[in-house]
BARO-642358 format. One record per atom (N, C-alpha, C): residue in one letter; x, y, z. Coordinates in pm, whole numbers, padded with zeros to 5 digits, always signed. Layout:
aXYZ
...
***
This chain:
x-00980+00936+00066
x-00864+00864+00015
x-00844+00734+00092
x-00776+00650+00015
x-00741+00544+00111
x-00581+00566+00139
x-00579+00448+00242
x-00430+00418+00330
x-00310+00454+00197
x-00364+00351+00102
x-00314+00359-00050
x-00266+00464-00071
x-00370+00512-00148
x-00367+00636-00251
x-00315+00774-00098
x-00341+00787-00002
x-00267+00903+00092
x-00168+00878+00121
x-00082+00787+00122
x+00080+00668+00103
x+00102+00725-00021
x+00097+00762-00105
x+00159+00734-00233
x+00138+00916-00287
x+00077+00972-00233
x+00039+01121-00233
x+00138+01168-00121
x+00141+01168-00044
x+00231+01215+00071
x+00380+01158+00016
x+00398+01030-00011
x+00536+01005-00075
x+00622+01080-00214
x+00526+01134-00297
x+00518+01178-00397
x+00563+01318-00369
x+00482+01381-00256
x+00539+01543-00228
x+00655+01564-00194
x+00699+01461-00071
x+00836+01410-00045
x+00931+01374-00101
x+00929+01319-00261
x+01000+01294-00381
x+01072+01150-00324
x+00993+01092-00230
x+01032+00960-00183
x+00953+00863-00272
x+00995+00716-00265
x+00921+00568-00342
x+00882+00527-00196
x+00827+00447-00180
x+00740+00337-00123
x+00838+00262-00039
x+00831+00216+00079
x+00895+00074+00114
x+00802-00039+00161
x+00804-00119+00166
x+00676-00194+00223
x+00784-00327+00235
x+00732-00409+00401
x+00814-00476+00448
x+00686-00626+00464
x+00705-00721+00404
x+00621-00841+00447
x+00704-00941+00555
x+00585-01016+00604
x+00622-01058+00781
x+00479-01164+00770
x+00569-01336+00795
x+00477-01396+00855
x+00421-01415+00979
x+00258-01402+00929
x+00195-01393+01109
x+00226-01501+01151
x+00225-01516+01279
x+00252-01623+01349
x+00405-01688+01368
x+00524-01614+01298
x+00645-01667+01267
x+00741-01621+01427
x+00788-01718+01504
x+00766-01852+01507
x+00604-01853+01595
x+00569-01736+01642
x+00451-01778+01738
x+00409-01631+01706
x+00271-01600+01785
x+00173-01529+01759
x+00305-01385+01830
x+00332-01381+01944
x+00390-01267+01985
x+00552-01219+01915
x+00587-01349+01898
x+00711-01299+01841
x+00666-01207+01692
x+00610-01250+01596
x+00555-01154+01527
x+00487-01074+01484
x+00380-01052+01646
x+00335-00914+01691
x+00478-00808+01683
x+00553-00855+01768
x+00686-00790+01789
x+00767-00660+01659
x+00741-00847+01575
x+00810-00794+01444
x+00747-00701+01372
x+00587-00688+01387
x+00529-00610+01309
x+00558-00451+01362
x+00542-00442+01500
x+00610-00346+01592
x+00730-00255+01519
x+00808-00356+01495
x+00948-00331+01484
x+00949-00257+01310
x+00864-00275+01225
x+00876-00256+01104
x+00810-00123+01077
x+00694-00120+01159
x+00663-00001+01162
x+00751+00122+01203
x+00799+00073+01326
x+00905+00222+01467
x+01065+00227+01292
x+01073+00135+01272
x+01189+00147+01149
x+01138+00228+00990
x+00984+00251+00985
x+00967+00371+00874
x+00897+00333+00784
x+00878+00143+00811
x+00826+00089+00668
x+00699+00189+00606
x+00621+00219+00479
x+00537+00289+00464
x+00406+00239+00446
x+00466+00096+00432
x+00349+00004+00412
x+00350-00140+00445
x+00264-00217+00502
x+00355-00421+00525
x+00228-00435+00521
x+00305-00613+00416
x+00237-00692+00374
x+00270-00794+00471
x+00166-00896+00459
x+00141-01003+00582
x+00092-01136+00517
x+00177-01239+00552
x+00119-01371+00534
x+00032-01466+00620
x-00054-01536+00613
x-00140-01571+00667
x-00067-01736+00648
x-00025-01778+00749
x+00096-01969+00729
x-00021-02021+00652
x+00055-02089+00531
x-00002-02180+00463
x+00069-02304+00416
x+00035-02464+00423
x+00105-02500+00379
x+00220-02526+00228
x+00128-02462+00150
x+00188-02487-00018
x+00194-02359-00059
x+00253-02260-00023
x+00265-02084-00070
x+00354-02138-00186
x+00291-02137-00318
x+00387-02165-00445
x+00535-02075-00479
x+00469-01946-00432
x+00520-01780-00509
x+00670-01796-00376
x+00661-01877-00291
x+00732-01846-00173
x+00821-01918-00217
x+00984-01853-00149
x+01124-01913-00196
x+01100-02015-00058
x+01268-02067+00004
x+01276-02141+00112
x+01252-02091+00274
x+01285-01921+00258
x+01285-01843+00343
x+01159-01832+00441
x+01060-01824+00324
x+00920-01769+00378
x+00845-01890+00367
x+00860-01994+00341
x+00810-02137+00362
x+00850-02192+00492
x+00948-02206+00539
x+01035-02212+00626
x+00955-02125+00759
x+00956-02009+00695
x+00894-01936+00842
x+00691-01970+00810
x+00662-01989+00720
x+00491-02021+00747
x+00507-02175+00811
x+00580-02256+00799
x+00627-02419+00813
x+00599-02406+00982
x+00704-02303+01049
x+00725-02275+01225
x+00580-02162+01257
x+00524-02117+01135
x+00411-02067+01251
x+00289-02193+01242
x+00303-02288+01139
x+00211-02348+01172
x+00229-02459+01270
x+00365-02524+01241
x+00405-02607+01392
x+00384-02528+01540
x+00369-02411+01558
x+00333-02322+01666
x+00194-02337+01669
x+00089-02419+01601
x-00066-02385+01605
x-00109-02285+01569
x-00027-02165+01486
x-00149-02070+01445
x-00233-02045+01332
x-00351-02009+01331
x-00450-02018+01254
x-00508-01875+01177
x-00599-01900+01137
x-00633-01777+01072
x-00723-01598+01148
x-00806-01744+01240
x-00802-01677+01337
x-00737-01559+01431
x-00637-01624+01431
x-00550-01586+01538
x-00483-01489+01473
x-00443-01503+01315
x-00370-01392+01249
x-00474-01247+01241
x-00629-01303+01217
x-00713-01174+01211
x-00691-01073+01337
x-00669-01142+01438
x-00710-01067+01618
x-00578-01040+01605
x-00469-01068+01605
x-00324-01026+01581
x-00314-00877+01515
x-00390-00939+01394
x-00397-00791+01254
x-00483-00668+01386
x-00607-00703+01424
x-00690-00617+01472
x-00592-00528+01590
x-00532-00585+01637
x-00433-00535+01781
x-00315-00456+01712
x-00262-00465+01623
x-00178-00425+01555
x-00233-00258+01474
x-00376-00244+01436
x-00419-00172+01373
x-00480-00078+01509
x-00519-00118+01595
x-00565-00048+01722
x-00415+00056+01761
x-00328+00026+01712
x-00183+00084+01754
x-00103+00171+01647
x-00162+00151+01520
x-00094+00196+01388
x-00213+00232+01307
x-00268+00319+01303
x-00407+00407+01225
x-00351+00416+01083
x-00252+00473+01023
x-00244+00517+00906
x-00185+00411+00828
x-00074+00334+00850
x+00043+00266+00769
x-00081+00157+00711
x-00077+00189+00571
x-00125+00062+00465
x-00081-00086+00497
x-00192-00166+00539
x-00158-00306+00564
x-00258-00459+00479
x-00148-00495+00423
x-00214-00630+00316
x-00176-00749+00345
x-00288-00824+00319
x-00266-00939+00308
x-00230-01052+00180
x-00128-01144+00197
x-00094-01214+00067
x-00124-01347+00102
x-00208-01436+00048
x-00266-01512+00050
x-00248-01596-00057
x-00364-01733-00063
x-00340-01837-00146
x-00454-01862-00179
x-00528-01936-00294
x-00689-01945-00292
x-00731-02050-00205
x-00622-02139-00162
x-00680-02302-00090
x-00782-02168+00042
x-00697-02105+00098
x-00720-02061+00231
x-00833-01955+00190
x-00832-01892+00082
x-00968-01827+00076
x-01071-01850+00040
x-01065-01996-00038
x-01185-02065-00094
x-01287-02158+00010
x-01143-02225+00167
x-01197-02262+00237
x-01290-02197+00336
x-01232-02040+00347
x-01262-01979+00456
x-01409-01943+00389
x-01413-01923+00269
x-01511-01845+00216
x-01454-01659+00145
x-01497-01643+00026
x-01406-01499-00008
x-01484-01414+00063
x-01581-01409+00039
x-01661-01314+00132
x-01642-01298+00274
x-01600-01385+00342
x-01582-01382+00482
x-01446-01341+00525
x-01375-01402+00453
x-01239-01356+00456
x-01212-01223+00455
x-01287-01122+00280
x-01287-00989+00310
x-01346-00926+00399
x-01451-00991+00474
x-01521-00921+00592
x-01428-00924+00700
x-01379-01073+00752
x-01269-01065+00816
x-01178-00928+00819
x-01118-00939+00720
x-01009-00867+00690
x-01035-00696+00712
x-01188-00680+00686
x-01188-00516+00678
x-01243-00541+00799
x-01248-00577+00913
x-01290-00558+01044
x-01137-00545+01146
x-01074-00624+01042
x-00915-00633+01115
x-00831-00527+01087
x-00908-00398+00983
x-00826-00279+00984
x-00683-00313+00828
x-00750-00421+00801
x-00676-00484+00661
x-00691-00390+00558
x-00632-00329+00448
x-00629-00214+00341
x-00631-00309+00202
x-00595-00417+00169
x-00600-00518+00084
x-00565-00655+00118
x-00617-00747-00042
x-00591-00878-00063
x-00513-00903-00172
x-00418-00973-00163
x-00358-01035-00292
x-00340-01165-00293
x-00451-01233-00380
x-00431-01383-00360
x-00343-01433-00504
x-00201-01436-00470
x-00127-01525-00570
x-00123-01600-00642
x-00214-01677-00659
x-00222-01776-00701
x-00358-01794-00837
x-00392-01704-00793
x-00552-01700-00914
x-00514-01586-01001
x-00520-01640-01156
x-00486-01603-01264
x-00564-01501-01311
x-00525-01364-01353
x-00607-01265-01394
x-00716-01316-01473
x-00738-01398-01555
x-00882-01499-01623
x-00940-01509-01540
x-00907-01547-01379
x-01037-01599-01295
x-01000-01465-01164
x-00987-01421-01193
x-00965-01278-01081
x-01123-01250-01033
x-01168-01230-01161
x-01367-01100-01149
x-01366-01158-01064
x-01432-01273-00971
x-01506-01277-00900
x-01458-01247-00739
x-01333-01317-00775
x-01252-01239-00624
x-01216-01064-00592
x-01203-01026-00707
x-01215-00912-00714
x-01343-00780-00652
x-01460-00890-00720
x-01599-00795-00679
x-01578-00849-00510
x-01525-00961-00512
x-01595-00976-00333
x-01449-00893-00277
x-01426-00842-00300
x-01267-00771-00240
x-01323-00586-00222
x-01363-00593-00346
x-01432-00470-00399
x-01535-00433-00277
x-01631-00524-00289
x-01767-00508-00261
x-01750-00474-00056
x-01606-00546-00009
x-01567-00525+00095
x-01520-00393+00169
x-01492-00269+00047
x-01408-00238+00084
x-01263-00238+00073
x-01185-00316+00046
x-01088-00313+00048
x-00998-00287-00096
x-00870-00295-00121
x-00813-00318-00218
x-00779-00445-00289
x-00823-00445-00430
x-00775-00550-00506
x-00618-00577-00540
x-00489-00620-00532
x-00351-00646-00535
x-00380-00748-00625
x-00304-00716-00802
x-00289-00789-00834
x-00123-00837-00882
x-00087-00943-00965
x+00067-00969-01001
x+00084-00939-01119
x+00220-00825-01155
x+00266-00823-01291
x+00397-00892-01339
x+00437-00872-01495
x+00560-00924-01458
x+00601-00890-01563
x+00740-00856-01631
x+00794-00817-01772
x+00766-00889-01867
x+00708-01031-01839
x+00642-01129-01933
x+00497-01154-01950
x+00445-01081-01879
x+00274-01105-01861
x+00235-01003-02008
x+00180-01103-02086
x+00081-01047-02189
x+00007-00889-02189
x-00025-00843-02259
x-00075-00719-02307
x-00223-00769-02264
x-00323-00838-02306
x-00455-00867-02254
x-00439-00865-02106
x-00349-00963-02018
x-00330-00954-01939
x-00346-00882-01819
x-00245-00779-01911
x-00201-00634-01834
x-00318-00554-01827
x-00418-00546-01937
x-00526-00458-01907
x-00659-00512-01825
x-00653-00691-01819
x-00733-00748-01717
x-00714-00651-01583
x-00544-00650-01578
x-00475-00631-01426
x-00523-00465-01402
x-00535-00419-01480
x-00520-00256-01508
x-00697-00244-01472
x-00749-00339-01498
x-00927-00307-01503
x-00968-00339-01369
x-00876-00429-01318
x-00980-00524-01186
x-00890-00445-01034
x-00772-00433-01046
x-00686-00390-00970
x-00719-00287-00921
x-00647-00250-00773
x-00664-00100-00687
x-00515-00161-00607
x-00453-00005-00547
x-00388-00017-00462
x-00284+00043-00472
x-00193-00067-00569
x-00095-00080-00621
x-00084-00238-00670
x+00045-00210-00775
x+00062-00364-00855
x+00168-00387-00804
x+00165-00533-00809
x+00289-00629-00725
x+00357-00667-00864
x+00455-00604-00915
x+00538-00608-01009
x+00672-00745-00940
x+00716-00814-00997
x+00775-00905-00981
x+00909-00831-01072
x+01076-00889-00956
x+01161-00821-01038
x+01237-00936-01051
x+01214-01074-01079
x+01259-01160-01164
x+01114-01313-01187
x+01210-01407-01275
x+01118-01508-01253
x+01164-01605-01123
x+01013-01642-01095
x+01072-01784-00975
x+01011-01736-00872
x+01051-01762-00706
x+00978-01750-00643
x+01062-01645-00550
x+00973-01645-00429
x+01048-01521-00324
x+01179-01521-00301
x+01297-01424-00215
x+01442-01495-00184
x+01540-01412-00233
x+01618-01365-00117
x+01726-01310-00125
x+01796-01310-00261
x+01857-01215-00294
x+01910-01204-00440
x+02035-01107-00407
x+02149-01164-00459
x+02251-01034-00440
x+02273-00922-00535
x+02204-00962-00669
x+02212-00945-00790
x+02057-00870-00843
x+02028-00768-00863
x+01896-00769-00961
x+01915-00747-01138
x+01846-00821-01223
x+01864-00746-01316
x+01744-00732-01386
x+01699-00587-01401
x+01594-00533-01384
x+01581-00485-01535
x+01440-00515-01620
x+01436-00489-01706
x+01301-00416-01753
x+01193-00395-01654
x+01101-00316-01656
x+01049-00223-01660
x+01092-00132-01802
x+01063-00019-01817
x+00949-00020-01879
x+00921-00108-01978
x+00832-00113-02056
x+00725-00167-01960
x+00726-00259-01888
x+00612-00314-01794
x+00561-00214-01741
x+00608-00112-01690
x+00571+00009-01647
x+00547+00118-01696
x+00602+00106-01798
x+00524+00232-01908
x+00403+00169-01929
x+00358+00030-01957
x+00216-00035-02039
x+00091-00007-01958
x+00123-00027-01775
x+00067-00061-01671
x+00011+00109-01656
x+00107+00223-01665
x+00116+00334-01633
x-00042+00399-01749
x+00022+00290-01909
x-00063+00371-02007
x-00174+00332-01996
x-00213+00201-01952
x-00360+00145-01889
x-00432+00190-01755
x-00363+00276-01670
x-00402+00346-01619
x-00417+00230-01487
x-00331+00160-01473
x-00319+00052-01348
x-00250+00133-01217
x-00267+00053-01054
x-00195+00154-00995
x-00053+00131-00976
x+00018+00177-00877
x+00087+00252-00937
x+00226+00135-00864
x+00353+00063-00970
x+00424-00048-00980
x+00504-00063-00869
x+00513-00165-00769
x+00581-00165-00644
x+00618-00318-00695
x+00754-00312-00680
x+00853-00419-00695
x+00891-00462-00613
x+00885-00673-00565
x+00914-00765-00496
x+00973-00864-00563
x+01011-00963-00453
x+01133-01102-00517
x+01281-01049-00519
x+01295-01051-00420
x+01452-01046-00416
x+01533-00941-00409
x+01426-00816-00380
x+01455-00715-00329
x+01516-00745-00134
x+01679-00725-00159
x+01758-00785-00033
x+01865-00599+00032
x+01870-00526-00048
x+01959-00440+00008
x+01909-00277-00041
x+02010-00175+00000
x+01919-00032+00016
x+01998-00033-00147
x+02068-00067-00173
x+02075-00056-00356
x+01985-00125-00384
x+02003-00219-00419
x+01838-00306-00466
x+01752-00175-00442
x+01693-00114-00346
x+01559-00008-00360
x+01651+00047-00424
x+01724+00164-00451
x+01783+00286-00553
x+01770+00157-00683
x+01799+00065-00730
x+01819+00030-00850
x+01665+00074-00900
x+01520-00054-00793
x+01395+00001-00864
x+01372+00084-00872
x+01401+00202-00757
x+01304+00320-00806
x+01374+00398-00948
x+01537+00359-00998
x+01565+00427-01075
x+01496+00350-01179
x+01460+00226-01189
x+01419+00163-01302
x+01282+00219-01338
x+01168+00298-01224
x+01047+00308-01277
x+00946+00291-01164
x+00982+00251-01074
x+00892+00115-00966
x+00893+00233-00882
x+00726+00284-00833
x+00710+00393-00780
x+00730+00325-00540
x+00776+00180-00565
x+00813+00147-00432
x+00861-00032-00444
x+00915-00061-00361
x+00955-00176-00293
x+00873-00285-00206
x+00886-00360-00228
x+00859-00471-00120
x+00973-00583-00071
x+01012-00581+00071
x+01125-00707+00061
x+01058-00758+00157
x+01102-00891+00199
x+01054-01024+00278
x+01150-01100+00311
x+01177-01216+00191
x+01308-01281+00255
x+01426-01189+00347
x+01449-01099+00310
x+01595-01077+00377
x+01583-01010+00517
x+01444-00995+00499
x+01424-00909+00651
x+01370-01017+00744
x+01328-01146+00762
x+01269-01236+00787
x+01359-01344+00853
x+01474-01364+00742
x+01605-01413+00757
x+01714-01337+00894
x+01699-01211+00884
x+01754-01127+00968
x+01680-01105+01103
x+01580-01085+01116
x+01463-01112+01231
x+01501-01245+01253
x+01500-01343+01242
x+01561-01501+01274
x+01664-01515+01351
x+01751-01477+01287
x+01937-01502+01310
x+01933-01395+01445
x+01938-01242+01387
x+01966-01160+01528
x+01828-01057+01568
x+01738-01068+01542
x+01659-01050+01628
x+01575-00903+01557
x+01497-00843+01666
x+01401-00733+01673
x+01474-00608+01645
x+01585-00576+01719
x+01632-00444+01684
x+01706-00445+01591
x+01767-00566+01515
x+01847-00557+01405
x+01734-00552+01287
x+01591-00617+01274
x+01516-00621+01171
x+01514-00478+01159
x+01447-00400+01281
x+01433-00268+01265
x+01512-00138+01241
x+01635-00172+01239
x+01742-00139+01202
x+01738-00138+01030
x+01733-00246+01009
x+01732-00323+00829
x+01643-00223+00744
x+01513-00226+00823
x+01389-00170+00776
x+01415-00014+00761
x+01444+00080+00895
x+01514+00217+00889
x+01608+00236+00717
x+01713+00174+00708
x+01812+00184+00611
x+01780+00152+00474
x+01672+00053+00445
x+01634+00041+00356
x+01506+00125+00311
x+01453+00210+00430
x+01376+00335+00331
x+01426+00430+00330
x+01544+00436+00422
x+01647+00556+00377
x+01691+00553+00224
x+01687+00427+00165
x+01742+00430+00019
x+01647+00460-00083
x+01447+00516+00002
x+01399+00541-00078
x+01378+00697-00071
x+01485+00741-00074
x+01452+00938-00015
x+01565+00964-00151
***
């Protein structure tokens, strides 16, 4: 089994959903979000996703631009996020860990190298945002061919062809989007994806974890009642790691998978 699929089997017996907490590397410097990654784990997360600073993250609200903006004024590189990831995984064996990415940074690095990178760093997937299920195959086989998991993006508006591109090329789980626009605190969800998840479910895609603006432990009870077999939040935990620090993120993180039991 993978990190994945034994995450989502063990959650399942438990009659729990998913939480999964994303965290830019390098935000503001290499140790402070060693720290944070620390902190997300000891708080329950079941799974974290990880950004690699880039300058033009499209999918990203002000929050998480803002924090890739200060890890790159800090000098960090990609490098430095791999040996980060590797030290982090030397300490945490089981918890599912991905990377969300952009194609500038994987086209430069090379895809192949990147996934080699990545499965040496104890990495469980890739989700590069930005490349359209039409041009997925080839990032896909080199994702595949690595080892690792393919992460792709759904959304209550993404086409039926689409959906079964996503359903064919995909592993992991799907990054279901719970509005339009980009990353960022939301006080409000209004969630309309039942059908996205029945389509994804009938194509036999894995299995729907909802991000964007997922900010509070209602927000998780709303998705999982909507369908969404887990969560992903970012802005609000990122924002909160900022303002007051390590034990309040981990605090955040605790309470918000309490809302997935």
């Amino acid at each position: 089994m993978t990190r994945y699929s034994a995450m989502f089997a063990g959650l399942a017996q438990r009659g729990e959903g998913a939480f999964g907490a994303f965290v830019m590397l390098g935000d503001a410097d290499l140790d402070s979000s060693a720290s944070l990654l620390e902190a997300v784990a000891e708080g329950g997360a079941d799974m974290i996703e990880v950004g690699i600073p880039f300058s033009d993250p499209i999918a990203d609200g002000p929050v998480i631009q803002a924090a890739a903006e200060r890890a790159l004024r800090s000098g960090v590189r990609p490098d430095d996020c791999f040996e980060l990831l590797r030290n982090f995984r030397a300490r945490n064996a089981t918890i599912p860990l991905g990377i969300l990415t952009y194609a500038n940074l994987v086209v430069a690095r090379g895809i192949d190298r990147l996934c080699r990178d990545s499965a040496e760093a104890g990495v469980d997937s890739l989700l590069i945002a930005d490349v359209p299920s039409l041009e997925a195959e080839p990032f896909a086989a080199s994702v595949r061919g690595a080892g690792l998991d393919f992460i792709m993006i759904a959304a209550p508006n993404t086409s039926g062809p689409a959906l079964s591109r996503i359903a064919r090329l995909a592993s992991g789980y799907t990054y279901c989007v719970a509005r339009p626009g980009v990353t960022g605190v939301r006080e409000r969800l209004a969630l309309d994806h039942r059908s996205l998840f029945s389509q994804l479910d009938g194509l036999g895609a894995p299995p729907p974890v909802l991000g964007f603006g997922i900010s509070t432990p209602d927000h998780v009870r709303q998705a999982l009642h909507a369908g969404a077999a887990g969560v992903i939040t970012g802005s609000a935990l990122l924002t909160l790691a900022q303002s007051e620090g390590r034990e309040a993120a981990r605090n955040f993180i605790a309470a918000m998978k309490q809302a997935t039991r």
